[in-house]
C-alpha positions as CSV (number, residue, x, y, z in Angstrom):
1,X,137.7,99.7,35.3
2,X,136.4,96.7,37.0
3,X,136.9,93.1,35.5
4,X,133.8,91.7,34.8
5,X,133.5,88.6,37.2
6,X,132.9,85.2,35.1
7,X,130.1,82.6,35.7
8,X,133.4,80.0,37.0
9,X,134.3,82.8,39.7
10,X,130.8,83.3,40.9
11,X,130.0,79.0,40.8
12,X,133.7,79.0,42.5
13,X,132.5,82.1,45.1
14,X,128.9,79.5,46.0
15,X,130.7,76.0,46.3
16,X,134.2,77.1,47.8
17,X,132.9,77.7,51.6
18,X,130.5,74.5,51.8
19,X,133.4,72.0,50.8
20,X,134.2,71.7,54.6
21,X,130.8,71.1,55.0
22,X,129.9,69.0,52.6
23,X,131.7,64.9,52.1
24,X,131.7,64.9,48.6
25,X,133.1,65.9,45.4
26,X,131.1,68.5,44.3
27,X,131.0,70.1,40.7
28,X,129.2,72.1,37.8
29,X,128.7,71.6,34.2
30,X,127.2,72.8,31.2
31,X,124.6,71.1,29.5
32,X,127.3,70.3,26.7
33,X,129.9,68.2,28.7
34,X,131.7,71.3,29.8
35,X,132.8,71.9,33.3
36,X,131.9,75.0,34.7
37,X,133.8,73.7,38.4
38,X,135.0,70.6,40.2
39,X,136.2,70.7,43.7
40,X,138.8,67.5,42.4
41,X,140.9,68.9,39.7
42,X,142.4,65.6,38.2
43,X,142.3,63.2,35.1
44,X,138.7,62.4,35.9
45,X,137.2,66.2,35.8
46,X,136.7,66.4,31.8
47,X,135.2,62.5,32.3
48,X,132.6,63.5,34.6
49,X,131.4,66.5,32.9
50,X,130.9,64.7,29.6
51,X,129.4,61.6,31.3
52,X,127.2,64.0,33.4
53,X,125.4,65.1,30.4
54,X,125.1,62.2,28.1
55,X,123.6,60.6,31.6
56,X,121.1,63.3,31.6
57,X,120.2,63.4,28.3
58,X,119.6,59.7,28.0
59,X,117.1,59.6,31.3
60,X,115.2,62.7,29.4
61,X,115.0,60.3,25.8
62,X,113.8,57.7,28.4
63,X,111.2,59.6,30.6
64,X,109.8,61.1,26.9
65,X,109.1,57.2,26.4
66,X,106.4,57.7,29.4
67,X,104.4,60.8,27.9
68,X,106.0,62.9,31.4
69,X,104.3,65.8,31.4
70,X,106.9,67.1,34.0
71,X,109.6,70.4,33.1
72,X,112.9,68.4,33.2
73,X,114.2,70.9,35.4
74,X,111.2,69.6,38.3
75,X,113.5,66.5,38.0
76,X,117.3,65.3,39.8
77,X,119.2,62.1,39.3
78,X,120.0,59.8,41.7
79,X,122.0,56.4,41.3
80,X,123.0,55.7,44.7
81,X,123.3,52.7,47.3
82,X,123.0,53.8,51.3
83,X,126.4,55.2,51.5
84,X,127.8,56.2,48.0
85,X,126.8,57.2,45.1
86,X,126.3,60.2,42.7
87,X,123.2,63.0,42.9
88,X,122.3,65.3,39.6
89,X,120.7,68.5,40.2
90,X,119.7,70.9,36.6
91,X,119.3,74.4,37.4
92,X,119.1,77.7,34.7
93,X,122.2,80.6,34.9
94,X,121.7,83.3,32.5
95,X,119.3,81.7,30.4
96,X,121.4,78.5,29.7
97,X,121.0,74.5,31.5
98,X,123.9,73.5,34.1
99,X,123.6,70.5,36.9
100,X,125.0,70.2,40.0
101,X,126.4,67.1,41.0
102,X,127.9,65.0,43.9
103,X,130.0,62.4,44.5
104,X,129.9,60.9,47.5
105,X,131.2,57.5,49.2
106,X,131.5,56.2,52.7
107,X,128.6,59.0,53.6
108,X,126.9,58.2,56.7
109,X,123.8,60.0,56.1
110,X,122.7,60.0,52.0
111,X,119.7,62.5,52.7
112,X,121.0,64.8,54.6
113,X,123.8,65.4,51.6
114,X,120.6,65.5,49.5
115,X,119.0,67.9,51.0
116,X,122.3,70.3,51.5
117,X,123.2,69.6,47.5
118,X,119.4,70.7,47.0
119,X,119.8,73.7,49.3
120,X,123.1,74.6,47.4
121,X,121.7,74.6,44.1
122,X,118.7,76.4,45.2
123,X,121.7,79.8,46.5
124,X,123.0,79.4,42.9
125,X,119.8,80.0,41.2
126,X,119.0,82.9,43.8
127,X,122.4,84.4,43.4
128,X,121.9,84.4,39.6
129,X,118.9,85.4,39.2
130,X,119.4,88.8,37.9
131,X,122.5,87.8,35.7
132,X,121.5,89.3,32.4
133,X,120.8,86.9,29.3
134,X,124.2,87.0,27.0
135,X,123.7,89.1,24.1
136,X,124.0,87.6,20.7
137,X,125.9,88.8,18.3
138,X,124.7,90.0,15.2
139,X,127.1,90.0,12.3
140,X,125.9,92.6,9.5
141,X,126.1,91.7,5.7
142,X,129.8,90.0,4.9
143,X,132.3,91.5,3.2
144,X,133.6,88.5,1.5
145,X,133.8,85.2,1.4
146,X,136.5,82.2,1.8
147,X,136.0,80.1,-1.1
148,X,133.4,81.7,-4.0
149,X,131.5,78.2,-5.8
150,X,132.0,75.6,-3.5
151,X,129.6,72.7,-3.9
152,X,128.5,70.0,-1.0
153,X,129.7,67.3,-2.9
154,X,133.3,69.1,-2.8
155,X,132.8,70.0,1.1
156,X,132.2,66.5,1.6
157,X,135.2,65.6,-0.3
158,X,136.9,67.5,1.6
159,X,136.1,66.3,5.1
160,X,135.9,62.4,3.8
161,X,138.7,60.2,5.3
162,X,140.6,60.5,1.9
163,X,140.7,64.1,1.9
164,X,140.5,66.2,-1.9
């Protein structure tokens, strides 16, 4: 039986050829902080995931301040000077939010890594088009339970600095 190739493998598959190609640091995360790839493995990778999508989410709670009428997925991130800098992409796999990003410095021509991030994140969305929606689980009636009479006030005794 064939293993059943994960959504890391196939990002990994994409992103692995262009690095040559591309003079950045280019990576993939969930819309929770989680990353999904990074071409630099190092103490900085579990950083930029999480900062990647508190970024994202705080530029969303701002652009709701302007009544935008615009999908957030129309939009990309930016915060860059003429040769380094950082570009955001969102894009949808299997139902669920992810961005693309790049890291760039000493880059000699800014657009033209724009526009090859932009093309990149463009194959991913056509290469996972047809991935099918995850399934959810559906757990029947329970058998039993861990604790039988268990009030709030004792859960959050429980999980208060002090303890029970």
């Amino acid at each position: 039986m064939k293993k059943a190739v994960t959504v890391t493998e196939k990002v990994k598959f994409i992103l692995e050829p262009k690095l040559n190609g591309v003079n950045a640091r280019l990576f993939v995360t969930r819309e929770d902080g989680i990353t999904i790839y990074d071409s630099v493995q190092n103490n900085t990778t579990t950083s930029v995931a999480a900062l990647v999508s508190g970024v994202w989410q705080a530029s969303e709670a701002l652009m709701s301040m302007v009544n935008s009428q615009n999908d957030a997925m129309e939009f990309r991130l930016g915060f860059d000077t003429s040769s380094q800098g950082i570009y955001l992409f969102p894009f949808t796999l299997s139902g669920k939010r992810y961005f693309l990003g790049a890291i760039y410095s000493d880059c000699l021509n800014p657009g033209q890594l724009k526009r090859q991030i932009a093309l990149i994140k463009e194959e991913m969305e056509r290469f996972f088009v047809n991935e099918p929606l995850p399934k959810k689980t559906i757990i029947t009636a329970r058998q039993g339970y861990l604790f039988q009479d268990i009030s709030d006030a004792e859960i959050d005794r429980l999980f208060s600095l002090g303890g029970l």
